[in-house]
C-alpha positions in Angstrom: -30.9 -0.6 6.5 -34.2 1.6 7.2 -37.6 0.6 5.7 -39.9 2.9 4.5 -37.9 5.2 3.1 -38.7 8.1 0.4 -36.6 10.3 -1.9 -38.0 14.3 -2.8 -35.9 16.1 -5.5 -36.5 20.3 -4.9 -35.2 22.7 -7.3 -36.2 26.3 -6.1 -39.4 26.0 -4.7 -40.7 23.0 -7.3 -40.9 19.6 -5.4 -40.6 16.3 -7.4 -43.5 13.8 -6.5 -42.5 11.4 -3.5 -40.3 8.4 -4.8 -40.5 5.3 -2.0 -37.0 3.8 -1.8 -37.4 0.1 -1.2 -33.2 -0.3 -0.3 -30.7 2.2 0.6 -28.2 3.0 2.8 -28.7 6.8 3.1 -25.9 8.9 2.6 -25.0 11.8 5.0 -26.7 10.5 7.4 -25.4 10.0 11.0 -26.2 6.4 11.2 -25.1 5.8 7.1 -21.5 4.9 7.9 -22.8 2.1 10.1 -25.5 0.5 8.4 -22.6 0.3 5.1 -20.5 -1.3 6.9 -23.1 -3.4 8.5 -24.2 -4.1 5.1 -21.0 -4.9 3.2 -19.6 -6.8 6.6 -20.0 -10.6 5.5 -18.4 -10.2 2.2 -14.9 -11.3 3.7 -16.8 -14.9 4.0 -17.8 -15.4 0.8 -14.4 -16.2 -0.9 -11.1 -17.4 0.0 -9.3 -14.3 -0.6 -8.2 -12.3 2.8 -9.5 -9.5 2.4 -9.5 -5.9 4.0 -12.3 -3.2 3.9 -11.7 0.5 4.7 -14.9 2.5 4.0 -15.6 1.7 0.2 -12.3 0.4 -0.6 -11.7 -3.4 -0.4 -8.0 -4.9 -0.8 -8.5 -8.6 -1.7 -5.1 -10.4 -1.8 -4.0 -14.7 -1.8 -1.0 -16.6 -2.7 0.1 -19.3 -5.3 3.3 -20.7 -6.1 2.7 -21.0 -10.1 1.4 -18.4 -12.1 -1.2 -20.6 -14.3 -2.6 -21.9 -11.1 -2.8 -18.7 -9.3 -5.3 -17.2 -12.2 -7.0 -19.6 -12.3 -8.0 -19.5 -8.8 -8.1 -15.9 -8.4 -10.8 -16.0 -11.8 -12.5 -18.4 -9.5 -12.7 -16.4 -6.1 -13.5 -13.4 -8.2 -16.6 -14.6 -9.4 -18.1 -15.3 -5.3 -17.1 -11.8 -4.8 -18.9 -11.0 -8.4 -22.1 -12.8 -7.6 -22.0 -11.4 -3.6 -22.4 -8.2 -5.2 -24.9 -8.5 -7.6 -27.2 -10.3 -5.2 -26.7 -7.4 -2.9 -27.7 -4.8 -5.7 -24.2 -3.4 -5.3 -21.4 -2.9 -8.2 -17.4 -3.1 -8.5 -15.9 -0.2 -10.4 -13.4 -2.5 -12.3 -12.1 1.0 -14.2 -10.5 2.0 -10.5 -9.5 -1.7 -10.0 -6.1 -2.4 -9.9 -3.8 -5.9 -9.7 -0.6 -6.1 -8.9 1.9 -9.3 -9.1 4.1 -9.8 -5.9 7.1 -11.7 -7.3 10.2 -12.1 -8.6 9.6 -13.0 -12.1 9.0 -11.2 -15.2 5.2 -11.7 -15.5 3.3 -8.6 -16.8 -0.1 -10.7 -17.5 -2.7 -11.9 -15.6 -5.9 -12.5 -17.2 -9.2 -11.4 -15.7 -12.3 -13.1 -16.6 -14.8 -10.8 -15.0 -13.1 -8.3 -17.2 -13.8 -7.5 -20.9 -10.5 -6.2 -21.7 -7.5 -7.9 -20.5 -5.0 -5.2 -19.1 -1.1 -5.4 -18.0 -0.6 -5.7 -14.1 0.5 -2.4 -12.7 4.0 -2.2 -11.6 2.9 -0.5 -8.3 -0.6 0.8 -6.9 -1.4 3.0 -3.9 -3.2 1.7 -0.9 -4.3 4.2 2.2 -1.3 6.7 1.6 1.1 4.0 0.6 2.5 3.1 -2.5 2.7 -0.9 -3.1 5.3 -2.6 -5.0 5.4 -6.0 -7.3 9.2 -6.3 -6.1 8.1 -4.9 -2.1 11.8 -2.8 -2.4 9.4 0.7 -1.6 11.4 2.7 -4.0 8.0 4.3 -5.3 7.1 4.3 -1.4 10.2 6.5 -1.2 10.3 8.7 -4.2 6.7 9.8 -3.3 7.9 10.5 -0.4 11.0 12.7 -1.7 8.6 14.7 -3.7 6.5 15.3 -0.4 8.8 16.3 1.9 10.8 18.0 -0.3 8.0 20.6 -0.2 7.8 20.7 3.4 11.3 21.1 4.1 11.6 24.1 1.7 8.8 25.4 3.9 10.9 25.1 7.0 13.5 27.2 5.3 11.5 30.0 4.5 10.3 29.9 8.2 13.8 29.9 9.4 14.1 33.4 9.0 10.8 34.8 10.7 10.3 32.5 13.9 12.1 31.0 16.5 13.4 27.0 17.2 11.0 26.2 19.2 8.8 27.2 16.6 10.8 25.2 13.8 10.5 22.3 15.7 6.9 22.1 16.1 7.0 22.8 12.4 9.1 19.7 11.7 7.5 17.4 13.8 4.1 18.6 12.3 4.7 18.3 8.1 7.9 16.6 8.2 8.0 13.6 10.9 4.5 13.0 10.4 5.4 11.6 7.3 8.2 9.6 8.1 6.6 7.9 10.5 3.8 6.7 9.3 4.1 3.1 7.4 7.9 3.0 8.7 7.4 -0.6 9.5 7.3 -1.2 6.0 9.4 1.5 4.5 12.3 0.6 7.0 13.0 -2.7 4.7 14.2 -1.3 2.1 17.6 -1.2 0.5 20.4 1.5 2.3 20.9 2.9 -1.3 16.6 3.4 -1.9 16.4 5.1 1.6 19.7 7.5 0.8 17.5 10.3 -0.6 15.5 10.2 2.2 17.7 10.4 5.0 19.6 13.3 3.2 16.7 15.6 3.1 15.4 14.6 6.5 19.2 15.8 7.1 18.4 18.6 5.6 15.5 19.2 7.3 17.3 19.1 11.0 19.8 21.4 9.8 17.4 24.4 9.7 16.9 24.2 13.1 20.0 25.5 14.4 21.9 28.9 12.0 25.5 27.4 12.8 27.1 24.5 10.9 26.7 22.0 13.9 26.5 18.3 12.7 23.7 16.5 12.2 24.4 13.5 15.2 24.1 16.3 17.8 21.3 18.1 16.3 19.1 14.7 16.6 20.4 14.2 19.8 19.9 18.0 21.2 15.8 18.5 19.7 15.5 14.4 20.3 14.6 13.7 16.9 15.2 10.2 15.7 16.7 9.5 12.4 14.8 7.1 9.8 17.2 3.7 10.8 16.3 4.4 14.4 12.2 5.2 13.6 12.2 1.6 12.0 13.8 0.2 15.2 10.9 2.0 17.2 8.2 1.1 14.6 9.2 -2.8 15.4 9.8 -2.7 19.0 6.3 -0.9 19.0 4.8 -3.8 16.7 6.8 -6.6 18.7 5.4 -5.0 22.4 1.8 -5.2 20.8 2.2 -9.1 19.5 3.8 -9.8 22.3 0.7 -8.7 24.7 -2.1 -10.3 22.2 -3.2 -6.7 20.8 -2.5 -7.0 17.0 -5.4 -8.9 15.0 -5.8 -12.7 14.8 -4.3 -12.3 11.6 -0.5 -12.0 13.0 -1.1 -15.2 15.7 1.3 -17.4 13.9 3.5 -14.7 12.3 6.3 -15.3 15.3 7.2 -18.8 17.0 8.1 -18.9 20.8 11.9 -21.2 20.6 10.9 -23.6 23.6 8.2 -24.8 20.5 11.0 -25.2 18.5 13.9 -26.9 20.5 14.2 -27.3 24.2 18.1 -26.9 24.0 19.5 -24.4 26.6 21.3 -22.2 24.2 23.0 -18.4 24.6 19.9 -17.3 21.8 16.8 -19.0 23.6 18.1 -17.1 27.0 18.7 -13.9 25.2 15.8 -13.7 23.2 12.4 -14.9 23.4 11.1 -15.8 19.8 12.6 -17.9 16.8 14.2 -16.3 13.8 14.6 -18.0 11.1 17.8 -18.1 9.3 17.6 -16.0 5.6 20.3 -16.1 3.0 19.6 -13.0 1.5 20.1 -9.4 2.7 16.4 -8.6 1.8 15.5 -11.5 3.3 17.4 -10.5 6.7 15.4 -7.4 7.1 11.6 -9.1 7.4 
């Protein structure tokens, strides 16, 4: 933060007398970004919430296995994060605040103490471009995306009739794949009968690259496009390569387990493969 600082207002060519500004970050400025960041930095220490800052935005999130319990901590950590702020002359816009249950049970209340009003937990939220869950199935991850897409692929039919391929495929790759790509990682667990919708119009979308009726296997294959089952296989053999060579953040350090820390057995899996998966009963299960 810079000392010394002043505020003018100037309204045609009146001039407000000079107001000295005892704390500030200034906005615009080149340096602003940094000193707010700077600033707001230590606030993941104050509580025992993990949390994640981007810019302004703050994503606070921690885990309970009973719901009673869980509030009652979560009221708890809230209020560190409640008296952080004040002491820092900062506020928490709690009308843009949302909460959303992870779970599998019918819960739609969760009490906030910080809060006058006591309001339902949201079904889903949106978090930098992607849409959040209670269930984690994506289906509002996908249906936004539907509604996206659907725009740009009516745009590459229209373009289909003034330009060439080469052309149409730079105009894929640019509106369309873009999309599809980013947050596959996540999007890629869903159920085969959520992601249907999506792999039709990408379908779609491949098909107005080429004026005959040839099938869609060999149009991926001829403009090397990757369809949305194989961008989820690249999306985790990029993420895999990463952990693997100590890239990712110290927050994924115990996400994987090496199998010589869990048995020493010579078996066909610990020479085929280098990590330990544990077994899952369920299909959803399967795919994390």
């Amino acid at each position: 933060m810079l000392r010394q600082q002043g505020s003018i207002s100037e309204i045609a060519d009146t001039e407000s007398s000079f107001f000295s500004v005892t704390c500030d970050v200034p906005q615009g400025s080149i340096v602003g970004l940094l000193q707010y960041l700077i600033y707001i930095n230590d606030i993941v220490k104050v509580s025992n919430f993990n949390a994640v800052l981007y810019a302004d935005d703050i994503n606070l999130h921690i885990s309970g296995k009973k719901h009673k319990i869980l509030e009652k901590i979560v009221n708890s950590e809230l209020k560190k994060i409640d008296h952080w702020v004040r002491a820092n002359k900062l506020c928490i816009n709690y009308s843009k605040s949302n909460c959303v249950l992870m779970n599998n049970q019918k819960i739609s209340i969760f009490k906030f103490l910080l809060i006058i009003t006591q309001y339902q937990n949201k079904e889903s939220l949106k978090y930098l471009g992607v849409v959040l869950d209670g269930k984690l199935n994506w289906k509002p991850q996908v249906e936004k995306l539907v509604t996206q897409l659907s725009k740009s692929c009516g745009m590459l039919f229209i373009l289909k009739h003034y330009t060439n391929i080469s052309v149409l495929r730079c105009g894929y790759f640019a509106p369309f794949h873009s999309y599809l790509t980013y947050s596959a990682l996540n999007r890629g667990r869903a159920n085969k009968t959520t992601l249907l919708a999506l792999i039709r119009l990408q379908n779609k979308a491949v098909r107005t690259l080429e004026y005959n009726k040839t099938k869609t296997t060999v149009l991926y294959s001829k403009h090397k496009i990757l369809n949305i089952p194989d961008l989820f296989k690249l999306s985790i053999t990029r993420f895999m390569y990463t952990f693997d060579n100590g890239e990712l953040h110290n927050h994924f350090d115990n996400y994987f387990s090496e199998i010589a820390s869990v048995h020493q057995e010579h078996t066909r899996l610990a020479s085929s493969q280098k990590y330990h998966l544990p077994r899952m009963k369920t299909s959803l299960g399967q795919l994390f």
